[in-house]
C-alpha positions in Angstrom: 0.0 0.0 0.0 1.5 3.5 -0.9 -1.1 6.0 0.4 1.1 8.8 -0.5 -0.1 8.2 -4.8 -3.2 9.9 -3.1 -1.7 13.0 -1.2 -2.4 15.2 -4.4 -6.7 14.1 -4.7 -6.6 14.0 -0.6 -5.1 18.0 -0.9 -7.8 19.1 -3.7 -10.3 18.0 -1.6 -9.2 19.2 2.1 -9.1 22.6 -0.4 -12.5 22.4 -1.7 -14.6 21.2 1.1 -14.9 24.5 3.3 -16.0 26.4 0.5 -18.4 23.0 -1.3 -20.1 23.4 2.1 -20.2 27.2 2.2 -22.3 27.2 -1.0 -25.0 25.0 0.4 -24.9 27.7 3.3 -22.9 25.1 6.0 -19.9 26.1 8.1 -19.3 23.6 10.3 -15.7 23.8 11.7 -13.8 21.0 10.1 -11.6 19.6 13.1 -9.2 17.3 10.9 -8.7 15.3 7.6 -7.6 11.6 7.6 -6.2 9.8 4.6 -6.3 5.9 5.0 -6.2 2.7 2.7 -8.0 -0.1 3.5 -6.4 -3.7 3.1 -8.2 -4.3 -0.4 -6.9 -1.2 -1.4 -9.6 1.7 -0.9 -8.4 5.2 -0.4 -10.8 7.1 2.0 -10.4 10.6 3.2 -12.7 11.5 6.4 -13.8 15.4 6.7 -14.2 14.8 10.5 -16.7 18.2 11.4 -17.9 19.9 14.2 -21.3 21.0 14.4 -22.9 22.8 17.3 -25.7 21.2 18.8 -28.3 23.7 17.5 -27.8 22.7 13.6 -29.6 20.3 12.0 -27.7 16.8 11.5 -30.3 16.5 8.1 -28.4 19.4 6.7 -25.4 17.7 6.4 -26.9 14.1 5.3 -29.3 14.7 2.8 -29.4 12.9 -0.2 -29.1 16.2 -2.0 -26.3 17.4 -0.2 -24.1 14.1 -0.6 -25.2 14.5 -4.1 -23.8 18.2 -4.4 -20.7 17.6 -2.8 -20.0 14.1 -5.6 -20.7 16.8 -8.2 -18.6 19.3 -6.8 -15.5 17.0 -6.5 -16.1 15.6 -10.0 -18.0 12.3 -8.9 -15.6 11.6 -6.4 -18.3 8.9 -4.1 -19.5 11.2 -0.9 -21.0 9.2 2.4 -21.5 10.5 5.8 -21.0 8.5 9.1 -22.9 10.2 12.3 -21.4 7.5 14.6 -18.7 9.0 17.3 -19.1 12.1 15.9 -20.5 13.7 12.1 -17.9 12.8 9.7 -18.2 12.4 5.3 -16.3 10.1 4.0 -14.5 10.6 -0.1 -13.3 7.5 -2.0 -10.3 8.9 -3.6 -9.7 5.7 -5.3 -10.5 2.1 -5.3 -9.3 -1.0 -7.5 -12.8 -1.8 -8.6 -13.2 1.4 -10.1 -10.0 0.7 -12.5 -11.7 -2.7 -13.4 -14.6 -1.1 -14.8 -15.4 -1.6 -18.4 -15.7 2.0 -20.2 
């Protein structure tokens, strides 16, 4: 595994977030990125965030907010994890996406 291949996507997107997220009118304060790979060869990177109790957790997981932030990091795959704190997770790469047929 050689997670550094995925330094350059991981620093477009540490970028981009604040200001993906300021155009959907959220600004949460994001604590921390984390890069990992994953034994089969995934490359996550978790926007860890904190939000103040008084905002909505539905305005950060909506379908059409994970959808806006794919688009905005050209299709790059966009979840969100609310467990131990809010988090999205971006797949900046995974084998089964190079063994897909064009």
């Amino acid at each position: 595994m050689d997670i550094d291949r995925y330094l350059p996507a991981a620093r477009y997107v540490a970028q981009a977030f604040p200001g993906i997220l300021a155009q959907i009118g959220l600004k949460p304060f994001i604590s921390r990125f984390v890069l990992t790979e994953t034994e089969q060869g995934n490359a996550w990177l978790f926007v860890v965030l904190e939000v103040s109790p008084q905002e909505l957790l539905d305005d950060y997981a909506s379908s059409n907010v994970l959808n806006f932030l794919s688009t905005a990091l050209q299709g790059l795959p966009v979840m969100i994890s609310n467990s131990y704190g809010l988090r999205y997770a971006v797949l900046l790469g995974s084998p089964d996406l190079l063994k897909r047929p064009n």
